[in-house]
C-alpha positions in Angstrom: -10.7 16.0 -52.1 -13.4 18.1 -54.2 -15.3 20.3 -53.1 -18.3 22.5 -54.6 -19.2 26.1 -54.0 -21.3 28.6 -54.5 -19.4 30.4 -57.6 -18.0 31.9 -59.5 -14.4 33.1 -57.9 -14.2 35.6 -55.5 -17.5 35.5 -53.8 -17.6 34.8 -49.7 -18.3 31.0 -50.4 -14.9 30.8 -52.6 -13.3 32.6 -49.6 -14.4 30.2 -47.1 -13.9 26.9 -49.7 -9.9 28.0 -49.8 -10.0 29.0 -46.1 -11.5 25.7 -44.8 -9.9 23.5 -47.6 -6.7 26.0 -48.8 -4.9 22.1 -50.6 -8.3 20.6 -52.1 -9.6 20.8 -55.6 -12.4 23.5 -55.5 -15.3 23.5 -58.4 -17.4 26.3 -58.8 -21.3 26.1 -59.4 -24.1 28.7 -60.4 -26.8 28.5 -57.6 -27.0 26.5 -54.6 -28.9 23.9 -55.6 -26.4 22.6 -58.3 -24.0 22.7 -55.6 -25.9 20.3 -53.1 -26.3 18.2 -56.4 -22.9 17.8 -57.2 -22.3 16.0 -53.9 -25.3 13.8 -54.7 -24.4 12.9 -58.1 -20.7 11.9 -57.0 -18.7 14.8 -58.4 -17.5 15.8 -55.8 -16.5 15.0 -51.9 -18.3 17.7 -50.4 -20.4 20.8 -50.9 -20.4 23.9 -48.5 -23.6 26.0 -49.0 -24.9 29.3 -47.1 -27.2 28.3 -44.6 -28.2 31.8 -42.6 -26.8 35.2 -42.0 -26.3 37.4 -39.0 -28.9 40.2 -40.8 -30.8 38.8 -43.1 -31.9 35.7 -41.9 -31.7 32.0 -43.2 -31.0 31.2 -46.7 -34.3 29.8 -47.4 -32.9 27.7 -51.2 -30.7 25.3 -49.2 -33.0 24.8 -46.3 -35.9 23.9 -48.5 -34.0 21.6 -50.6 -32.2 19.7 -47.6 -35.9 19.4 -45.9 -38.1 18.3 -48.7 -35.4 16.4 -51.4 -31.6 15.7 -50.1 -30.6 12.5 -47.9 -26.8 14.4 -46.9 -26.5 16.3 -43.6 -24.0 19.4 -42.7 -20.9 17.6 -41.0 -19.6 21.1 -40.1 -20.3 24.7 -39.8 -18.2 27.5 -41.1 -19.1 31.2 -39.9 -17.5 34.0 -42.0 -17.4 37.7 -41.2 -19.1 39.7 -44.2 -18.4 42.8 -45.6 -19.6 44.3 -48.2 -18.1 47.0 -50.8 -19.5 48.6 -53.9 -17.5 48.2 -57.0 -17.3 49.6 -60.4 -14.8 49.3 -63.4 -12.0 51.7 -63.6 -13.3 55.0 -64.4 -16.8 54.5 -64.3 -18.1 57.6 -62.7 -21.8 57.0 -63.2 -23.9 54.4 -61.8 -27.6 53.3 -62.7 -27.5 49.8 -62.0 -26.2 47.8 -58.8 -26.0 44.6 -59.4 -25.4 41.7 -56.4 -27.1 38.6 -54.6 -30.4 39.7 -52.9 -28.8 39.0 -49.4 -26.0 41.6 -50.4 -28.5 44.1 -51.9 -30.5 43.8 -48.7 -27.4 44.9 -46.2 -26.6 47.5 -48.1 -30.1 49.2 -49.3 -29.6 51.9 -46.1 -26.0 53.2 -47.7 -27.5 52.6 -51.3 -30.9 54.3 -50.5 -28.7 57.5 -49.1 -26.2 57.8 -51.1 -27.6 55.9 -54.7 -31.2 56.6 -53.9 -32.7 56.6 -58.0 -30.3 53.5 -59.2 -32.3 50.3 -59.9 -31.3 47.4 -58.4 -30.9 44.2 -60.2 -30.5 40.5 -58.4 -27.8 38.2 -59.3 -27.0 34.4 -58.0 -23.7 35.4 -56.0 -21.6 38.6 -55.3 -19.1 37.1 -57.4 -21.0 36.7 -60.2 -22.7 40.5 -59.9 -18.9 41.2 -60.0 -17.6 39.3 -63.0 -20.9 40.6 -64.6 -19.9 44.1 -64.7 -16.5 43.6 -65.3 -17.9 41.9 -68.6 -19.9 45.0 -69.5 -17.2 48.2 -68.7 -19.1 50.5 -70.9 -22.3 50.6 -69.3 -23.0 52.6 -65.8 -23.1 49.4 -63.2 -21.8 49.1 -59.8 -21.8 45.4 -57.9 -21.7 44.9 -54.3 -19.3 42.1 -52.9 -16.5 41.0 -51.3 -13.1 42.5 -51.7 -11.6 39.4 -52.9 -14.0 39.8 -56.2 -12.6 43.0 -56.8 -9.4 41.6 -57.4 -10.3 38.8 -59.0 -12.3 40.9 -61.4 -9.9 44.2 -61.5 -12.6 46.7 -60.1 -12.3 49.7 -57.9 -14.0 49.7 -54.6 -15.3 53.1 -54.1 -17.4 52.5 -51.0 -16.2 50.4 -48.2 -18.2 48.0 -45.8 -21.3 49.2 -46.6 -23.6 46.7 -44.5 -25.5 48.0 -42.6 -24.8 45.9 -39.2 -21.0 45.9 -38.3 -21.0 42.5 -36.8 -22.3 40.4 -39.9 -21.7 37.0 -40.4 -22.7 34.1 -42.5 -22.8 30.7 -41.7 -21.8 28.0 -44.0 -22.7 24.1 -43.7 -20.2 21.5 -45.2 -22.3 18.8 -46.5 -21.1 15.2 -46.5 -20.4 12.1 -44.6 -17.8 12.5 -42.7 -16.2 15.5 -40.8 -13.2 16.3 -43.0 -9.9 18.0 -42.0 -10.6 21.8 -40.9 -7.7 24.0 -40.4 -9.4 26.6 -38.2 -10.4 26.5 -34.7 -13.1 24.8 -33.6 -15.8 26.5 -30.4 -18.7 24.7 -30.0 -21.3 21.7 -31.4 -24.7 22.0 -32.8 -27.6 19.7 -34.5 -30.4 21.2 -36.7 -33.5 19.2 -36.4 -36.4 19.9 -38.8 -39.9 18.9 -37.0 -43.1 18.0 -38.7 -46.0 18.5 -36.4 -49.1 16.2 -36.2 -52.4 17.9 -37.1 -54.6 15.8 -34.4 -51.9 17.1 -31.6 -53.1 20.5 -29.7 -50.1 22.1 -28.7 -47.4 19.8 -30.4 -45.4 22.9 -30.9 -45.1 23.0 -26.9 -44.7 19.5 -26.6 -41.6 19.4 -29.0 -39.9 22.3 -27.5 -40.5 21.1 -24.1 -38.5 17.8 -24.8 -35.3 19.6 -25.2 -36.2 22.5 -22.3 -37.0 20.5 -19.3 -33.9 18.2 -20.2 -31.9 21.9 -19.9 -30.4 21.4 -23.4 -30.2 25.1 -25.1 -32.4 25.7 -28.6 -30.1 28.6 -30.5 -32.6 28.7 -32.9 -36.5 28.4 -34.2 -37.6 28.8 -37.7 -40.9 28.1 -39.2 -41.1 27.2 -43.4 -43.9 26.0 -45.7 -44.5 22.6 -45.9 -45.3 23.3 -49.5 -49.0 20.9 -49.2 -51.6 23.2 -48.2 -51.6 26.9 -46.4 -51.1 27.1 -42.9 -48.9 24.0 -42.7 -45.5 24.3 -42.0 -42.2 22.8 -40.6 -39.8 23.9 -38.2 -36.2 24.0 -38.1 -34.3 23.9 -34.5 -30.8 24.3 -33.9 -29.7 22.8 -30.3 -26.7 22.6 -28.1 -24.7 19.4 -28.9 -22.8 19.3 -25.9 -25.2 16.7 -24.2 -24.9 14.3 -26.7 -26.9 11.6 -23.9 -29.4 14.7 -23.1 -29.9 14.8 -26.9 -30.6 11.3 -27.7 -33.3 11.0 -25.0 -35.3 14.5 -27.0 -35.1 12.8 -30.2 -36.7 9.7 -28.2 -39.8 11.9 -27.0 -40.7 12.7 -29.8 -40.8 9.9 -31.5 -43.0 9.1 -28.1 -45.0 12.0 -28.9 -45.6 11.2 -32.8 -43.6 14.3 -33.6 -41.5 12.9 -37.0 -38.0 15.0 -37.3 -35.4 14.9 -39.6 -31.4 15.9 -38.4 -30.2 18.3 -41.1 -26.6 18.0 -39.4 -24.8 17.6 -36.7 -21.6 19.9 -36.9 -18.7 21.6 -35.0 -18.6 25.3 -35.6 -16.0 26.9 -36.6 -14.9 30.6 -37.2 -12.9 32.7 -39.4 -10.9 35.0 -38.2 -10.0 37.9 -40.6 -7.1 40.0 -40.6 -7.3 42.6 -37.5 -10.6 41.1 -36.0 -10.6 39.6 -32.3 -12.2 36.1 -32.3 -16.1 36.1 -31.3 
């Protein structure tokens, strides 16, 4: 099989690609997008994308797209422990610049702010790439934050250790296909992510479309509200329910079609979890 990620090597999304699929052919792409195209233009299998984290909330780029311009749906979901470590080239001593994904830059501004607190901080596509970008430019007084794997694929010295600021941070990661492929990890639960558009001439369809899952006793893990992107004040909202009562599910979906409330399924997915190295499972 091939599968996209979000590149280059080294960043959590290569971690979880050779984790998840440790035999498959692996391409790396730039930005998110270009990897939920590469499934849609038939290079590869499938693509595996961020989708939210623990701290910083969704990943709004692969949301967006899946809502308002991609047909494919997450077939499973991957949830990584992150940690973050701040990196320079051998012997740098002096740092101006710290360069890393704005997710990344975000967990650790509390460590940066008190320990770095007149560096500028500059945005990059991945961790990995922040990585590979300094390593590319040894002379100049830059620091990157990422994973530890990008340290050694890049040959940098980590000289500050899990520097986000929550300990218990994780990412979640949707593989988007067809099928559910072959997963070598364990698998704890089942989830579908709906994404509702609301009628305008329907006071209180908000209400009306939670209620269809909370009277039926299915559990909703998760609300989100995002633009619609035609006029202010209009918006869509993405749901993540239990799975567990596939019957209980199918009889939601029909009240709101019922109700004129028009939803799209962004997946429907086992979750799994990576366990790392001296961790207990969650």
């Amino acid at each position: 099989m091939k599968i996209a990620y979000l590149g280059p090597k080294g960043s959590f999304s290569h971690h979880v690609v050779k984790t998840a699929f440790p035999d498959e052919d692996l391409f790396a792409f730039a930005n998110i997008t270009d990897v939920i195209k590469a499934y849609e233009n038939g290079l590869v299998d499938y693509s595996v994308v961020p989708v939210e984290n623990s701290i910083e909330g969704s990943v709004h780029e692969t949301l967006d797209y899946l809502f308002h311009q991609a047909r494919i749906q997450a077939v499973a979901e991957i949830v990584q422990p992150i940690h973050q470590q701040l990196m320079v080239v051998p012997g740098q001593s002096r740092i101006e610049k710290i360069f890393s994904h704005p997710q990344a830059l975000a967990q650790g501004k509390k460590y940066i702010d008190n320990h770095y607190p007149n560096v500028k901080m500059e945005v990059t596509a991945s961790t990995a790439y922040a990585a590979r970008f300094i390593s590319e430019h040894p002379d100049q007084p830059y620091a990157a934050i990422a994973p530890k794997s990008s340290a050694l694929e890049y040959g940098l010295n980590v000289i500050a250790e899990d520097i986000q600021e929550m300990e218990a941070n994780y990412t979640r990661f949707w593989v988007l296909g067809i099928n559910l492929p072959p997963i070598p990890l364990n698998e704890s639960s089942e989830k579908m992510t709906f994404a509702l558009t609301l009628p305008d001439n329907l006071p209180g369809a908000l209400y009306k479309a939670l209620s269809t899952f909370a009277w039926r006793g299915i559990n909703m893990t998760k609300i989100e509200s995002r633009p619609l992107k035609t006029a202010l004040g209009e918006y869509f909202f993405i749901l993540d329910v239990d799975f567990t009562e596939k019957e209980l599910v199918h009889f939601a979906k029909k009240e709101l079609e019922a109700v004129g409330i028009c939803y799209k399924i962004l997946g429907t997915y086992p979750i799994y979890t990576i366990v790392e190295k001296g961790e207990s499972r969650r």
